[in-house]
Backbone bond lengths (Angstrom), bond angles and torsions (degrees), N, CA, C in turn:
res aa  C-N    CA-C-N  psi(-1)  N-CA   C-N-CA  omega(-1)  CA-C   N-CA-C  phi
1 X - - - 1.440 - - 1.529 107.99 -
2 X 1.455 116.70 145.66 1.228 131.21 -174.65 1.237 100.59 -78.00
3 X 1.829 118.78 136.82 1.282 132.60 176.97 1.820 95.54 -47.81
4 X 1.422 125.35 -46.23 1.021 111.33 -147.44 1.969 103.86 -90.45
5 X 1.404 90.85 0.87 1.630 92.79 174.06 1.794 100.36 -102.91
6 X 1.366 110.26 -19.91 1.713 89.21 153.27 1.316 134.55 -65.36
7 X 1.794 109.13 -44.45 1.690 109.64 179.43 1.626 100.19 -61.22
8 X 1.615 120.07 -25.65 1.516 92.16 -177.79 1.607 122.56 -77.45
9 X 1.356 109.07 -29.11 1.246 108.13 172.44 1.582 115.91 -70.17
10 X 1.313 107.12 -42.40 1.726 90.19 176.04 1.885 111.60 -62.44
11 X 1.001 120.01 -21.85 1.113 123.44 160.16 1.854 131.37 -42.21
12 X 1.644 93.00 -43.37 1.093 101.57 -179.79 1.384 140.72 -75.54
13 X 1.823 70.11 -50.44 1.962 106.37 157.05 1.622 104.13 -48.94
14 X 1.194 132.48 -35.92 2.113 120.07 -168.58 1.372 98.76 -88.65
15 X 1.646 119.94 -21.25 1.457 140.01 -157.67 1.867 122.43 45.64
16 X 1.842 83.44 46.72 1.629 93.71 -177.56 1.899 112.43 -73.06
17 X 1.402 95.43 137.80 1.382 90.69 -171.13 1.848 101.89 -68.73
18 X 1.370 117.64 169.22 1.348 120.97 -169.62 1.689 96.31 -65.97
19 X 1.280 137.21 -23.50 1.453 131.73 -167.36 1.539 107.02 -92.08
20 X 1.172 111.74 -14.92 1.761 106.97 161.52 0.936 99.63 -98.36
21 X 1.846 143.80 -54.18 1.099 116.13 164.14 1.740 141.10 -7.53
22 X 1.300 101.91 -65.65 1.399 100.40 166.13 1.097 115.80 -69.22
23 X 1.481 150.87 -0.14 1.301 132.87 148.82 1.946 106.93 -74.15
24 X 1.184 104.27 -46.82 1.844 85.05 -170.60 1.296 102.90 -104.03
25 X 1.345 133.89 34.16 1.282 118.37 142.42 1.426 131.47 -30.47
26 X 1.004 113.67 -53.68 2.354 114.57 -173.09 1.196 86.59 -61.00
27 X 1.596 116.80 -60.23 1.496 120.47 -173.99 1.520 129.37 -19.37
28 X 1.460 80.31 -56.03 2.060 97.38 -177.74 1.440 98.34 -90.33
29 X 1.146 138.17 -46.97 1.351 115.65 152.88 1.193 152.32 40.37
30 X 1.797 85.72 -110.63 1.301 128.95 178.90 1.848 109.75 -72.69
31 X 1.412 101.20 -37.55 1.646 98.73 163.89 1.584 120.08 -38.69
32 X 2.406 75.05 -66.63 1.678 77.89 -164.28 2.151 121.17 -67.91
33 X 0.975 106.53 13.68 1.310 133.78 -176.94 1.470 103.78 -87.33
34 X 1.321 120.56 -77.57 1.385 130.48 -177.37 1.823 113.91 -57.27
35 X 1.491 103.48 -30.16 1.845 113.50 -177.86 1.598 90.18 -79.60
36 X 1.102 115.20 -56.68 1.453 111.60 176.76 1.875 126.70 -28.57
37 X 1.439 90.00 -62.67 1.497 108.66 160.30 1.590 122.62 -40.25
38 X 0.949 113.28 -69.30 1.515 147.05 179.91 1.742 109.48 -44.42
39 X 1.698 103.58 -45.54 1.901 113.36 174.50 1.778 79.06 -85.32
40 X 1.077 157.12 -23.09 1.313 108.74 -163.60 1.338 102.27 -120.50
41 X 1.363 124.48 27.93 1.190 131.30 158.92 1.662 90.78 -79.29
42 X 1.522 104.80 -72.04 1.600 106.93 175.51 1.385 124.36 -7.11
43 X 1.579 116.36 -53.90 0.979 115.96 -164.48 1.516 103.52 -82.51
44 X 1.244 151.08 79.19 1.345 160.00 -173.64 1.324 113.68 -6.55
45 X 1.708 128.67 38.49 1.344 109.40 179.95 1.667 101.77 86.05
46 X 1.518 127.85 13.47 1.506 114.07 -169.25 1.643 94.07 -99.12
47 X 1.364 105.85 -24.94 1.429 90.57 -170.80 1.585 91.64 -148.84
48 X 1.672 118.33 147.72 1.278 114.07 165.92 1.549 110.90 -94.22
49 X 0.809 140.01 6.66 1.481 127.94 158.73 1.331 122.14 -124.66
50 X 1.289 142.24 -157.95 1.617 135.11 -149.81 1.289 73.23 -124.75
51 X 1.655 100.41 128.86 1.701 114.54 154.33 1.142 135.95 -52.02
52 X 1.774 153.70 124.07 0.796 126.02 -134.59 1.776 101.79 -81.58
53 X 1.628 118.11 -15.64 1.106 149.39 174.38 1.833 108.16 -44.66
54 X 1.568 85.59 -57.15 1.356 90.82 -179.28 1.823 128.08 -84.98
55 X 1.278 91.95 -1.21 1.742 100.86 -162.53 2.258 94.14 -61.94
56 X 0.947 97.69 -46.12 1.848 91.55 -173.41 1.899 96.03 -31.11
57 X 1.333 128.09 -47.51 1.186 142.88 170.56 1.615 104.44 -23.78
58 X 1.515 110.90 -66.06 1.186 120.72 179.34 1.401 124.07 -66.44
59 X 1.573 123.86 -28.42 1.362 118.86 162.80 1.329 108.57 -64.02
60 X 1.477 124.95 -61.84 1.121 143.42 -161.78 1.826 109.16 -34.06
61 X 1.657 110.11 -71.13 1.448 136.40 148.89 1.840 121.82 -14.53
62 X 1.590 78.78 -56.80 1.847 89.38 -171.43 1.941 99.76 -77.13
63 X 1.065 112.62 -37.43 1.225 121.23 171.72 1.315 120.89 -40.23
64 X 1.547 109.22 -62.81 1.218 126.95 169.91 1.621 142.77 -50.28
65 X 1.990 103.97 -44.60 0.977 121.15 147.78 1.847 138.21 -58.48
66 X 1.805 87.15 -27.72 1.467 88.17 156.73 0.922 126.09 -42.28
67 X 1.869 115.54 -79.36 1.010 132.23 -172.90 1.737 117.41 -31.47
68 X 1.178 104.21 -28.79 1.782 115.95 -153.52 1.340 94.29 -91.35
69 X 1.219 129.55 23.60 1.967 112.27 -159.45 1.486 86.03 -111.90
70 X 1.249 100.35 125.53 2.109 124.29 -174.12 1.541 98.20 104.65
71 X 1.371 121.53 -9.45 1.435 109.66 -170.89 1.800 107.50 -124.39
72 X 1.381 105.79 35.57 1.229 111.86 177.80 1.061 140.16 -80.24
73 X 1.281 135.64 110.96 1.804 137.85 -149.37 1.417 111.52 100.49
74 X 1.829 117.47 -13.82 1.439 105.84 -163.35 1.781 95.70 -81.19
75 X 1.440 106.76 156.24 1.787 124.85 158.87 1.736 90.91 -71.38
76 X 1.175 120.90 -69.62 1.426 123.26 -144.77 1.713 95.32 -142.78
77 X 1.734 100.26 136.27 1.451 101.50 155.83 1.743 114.16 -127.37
78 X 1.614 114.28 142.99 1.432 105.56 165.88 1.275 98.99 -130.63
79 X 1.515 117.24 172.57 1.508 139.32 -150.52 1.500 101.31 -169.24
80 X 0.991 124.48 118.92 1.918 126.60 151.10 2.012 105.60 44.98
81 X 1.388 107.44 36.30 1.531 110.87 -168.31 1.078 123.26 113.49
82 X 1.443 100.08 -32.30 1.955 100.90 -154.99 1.829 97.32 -92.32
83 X 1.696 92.71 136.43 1.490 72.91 163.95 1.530 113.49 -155.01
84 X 1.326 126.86 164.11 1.407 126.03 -139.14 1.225 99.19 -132.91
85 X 1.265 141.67 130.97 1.890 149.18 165.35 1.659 105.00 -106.03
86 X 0.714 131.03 134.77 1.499 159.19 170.45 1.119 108.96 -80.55
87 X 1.657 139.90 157.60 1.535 132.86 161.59 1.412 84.00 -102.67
88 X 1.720 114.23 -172.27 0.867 131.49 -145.36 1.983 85.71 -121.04
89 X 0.861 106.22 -13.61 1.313 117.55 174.60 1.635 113.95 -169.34
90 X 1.618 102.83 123.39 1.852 120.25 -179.95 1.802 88.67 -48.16
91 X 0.900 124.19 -45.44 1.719 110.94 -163.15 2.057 117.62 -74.56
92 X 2.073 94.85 -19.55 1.356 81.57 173.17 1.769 141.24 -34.97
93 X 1.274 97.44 -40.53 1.533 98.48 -171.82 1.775 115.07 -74.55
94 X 1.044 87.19 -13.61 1.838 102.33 -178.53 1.621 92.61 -95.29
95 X 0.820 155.34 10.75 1.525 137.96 166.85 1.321 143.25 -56.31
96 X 1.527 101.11 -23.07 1.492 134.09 -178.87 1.428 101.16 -94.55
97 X 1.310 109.90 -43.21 1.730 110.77 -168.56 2.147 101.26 -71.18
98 X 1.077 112.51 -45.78 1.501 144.38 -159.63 2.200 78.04 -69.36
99 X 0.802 122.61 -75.24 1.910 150.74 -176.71 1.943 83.53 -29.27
100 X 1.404 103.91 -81.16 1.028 124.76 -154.45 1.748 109.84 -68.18
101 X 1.169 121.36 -23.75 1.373 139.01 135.43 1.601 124.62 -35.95
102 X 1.186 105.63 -79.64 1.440 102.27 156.91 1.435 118.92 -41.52
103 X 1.229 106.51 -66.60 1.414 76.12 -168.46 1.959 127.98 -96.42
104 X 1.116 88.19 54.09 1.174 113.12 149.93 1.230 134.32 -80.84
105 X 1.447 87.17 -65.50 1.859 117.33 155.14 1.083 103.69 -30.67
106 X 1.156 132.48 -81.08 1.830 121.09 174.07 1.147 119.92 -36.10
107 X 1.009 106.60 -49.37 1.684 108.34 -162.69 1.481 92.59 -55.82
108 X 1.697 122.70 -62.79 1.410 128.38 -169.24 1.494 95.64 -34.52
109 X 1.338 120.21 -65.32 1.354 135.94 -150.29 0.971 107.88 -49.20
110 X 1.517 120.06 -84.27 1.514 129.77 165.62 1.534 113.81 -16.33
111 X 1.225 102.45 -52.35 2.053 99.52 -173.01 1.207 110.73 -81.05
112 X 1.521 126.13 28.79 1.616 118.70 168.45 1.794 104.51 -127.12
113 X 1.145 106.46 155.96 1.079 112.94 -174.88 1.306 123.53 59.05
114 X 1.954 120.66 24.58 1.279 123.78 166.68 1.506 107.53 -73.90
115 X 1.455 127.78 142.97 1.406 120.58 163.84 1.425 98.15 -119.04
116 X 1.220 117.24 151.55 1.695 125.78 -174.92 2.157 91.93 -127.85
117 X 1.172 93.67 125.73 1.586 85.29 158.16 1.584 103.14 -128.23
118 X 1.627 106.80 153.80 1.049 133.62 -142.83 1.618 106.72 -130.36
119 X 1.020 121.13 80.68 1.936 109.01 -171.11 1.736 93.94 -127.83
120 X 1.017 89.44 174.20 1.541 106.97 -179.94 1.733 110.58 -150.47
121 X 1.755 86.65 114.82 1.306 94.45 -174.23 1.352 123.22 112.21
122 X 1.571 135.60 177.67 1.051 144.84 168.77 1.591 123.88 -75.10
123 X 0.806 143.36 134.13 1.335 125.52 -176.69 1.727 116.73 -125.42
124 X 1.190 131.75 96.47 1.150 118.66 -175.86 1.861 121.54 -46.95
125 X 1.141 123.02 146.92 1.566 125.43 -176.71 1.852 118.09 -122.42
């Protein structure tokens, strides 16, 4: 997925109108830039860019971290009732999806470039 079809979807996902948009554009950005980074470290060296499979990952993330900007480092915030828990990492909930990805990747991997030979019998040389 195109960087610029991520800023639109994270866009969509906060449901910033296009005139704040253009104020936090770098903003969202630079998130979705750095989350970007961050899944393809994840991915062990299998791929240098974000799968297109995996990119919802990257809205999802950048979304999230939005939300969190003034509330950085906190476990938990409350206010007048409301109250908010943090994971311990934006990628926890993707761990299984990110896992199961990989190893796919293997699986693909492994099944290319097998050759099987097939003879019957002795063969003088």
């Amino acid at each position: 997925m195109a960087d610029t079809d991520l800023t639109k979807s994270v866009q969509v996902m906060l449901g910033l109108p296009d005139e704040v948009m253009t104020q936090q554009r770098e903003k969202i950005e630079l998130i979705i830039d750095i989350t970007s980074k961050r899944l393809i470290n994840m991915l062990k060296g299998v791929s240098n860019s974000v799968p297109y499979e995996l990119s919802y990952i990257v809205i999802e993330v950048s979304v999230a971290r939005y939300n969190r900007i003034a509330n950085e480092g906190m476990k938990s915030y409350s206010q007048e009732g409301e109250s908010i828990t943090f994971s311990n990492s934006d990628f926890d909930e993707f761990k299984n999806d990110i896992g199961d990805w990989l190893d796919n990747q293997a699986v693909t991997k492994s099944t290319l470039g097998k050759v099987r030979f097939i003879g019957g019998g002795n063969h003088a040389l």
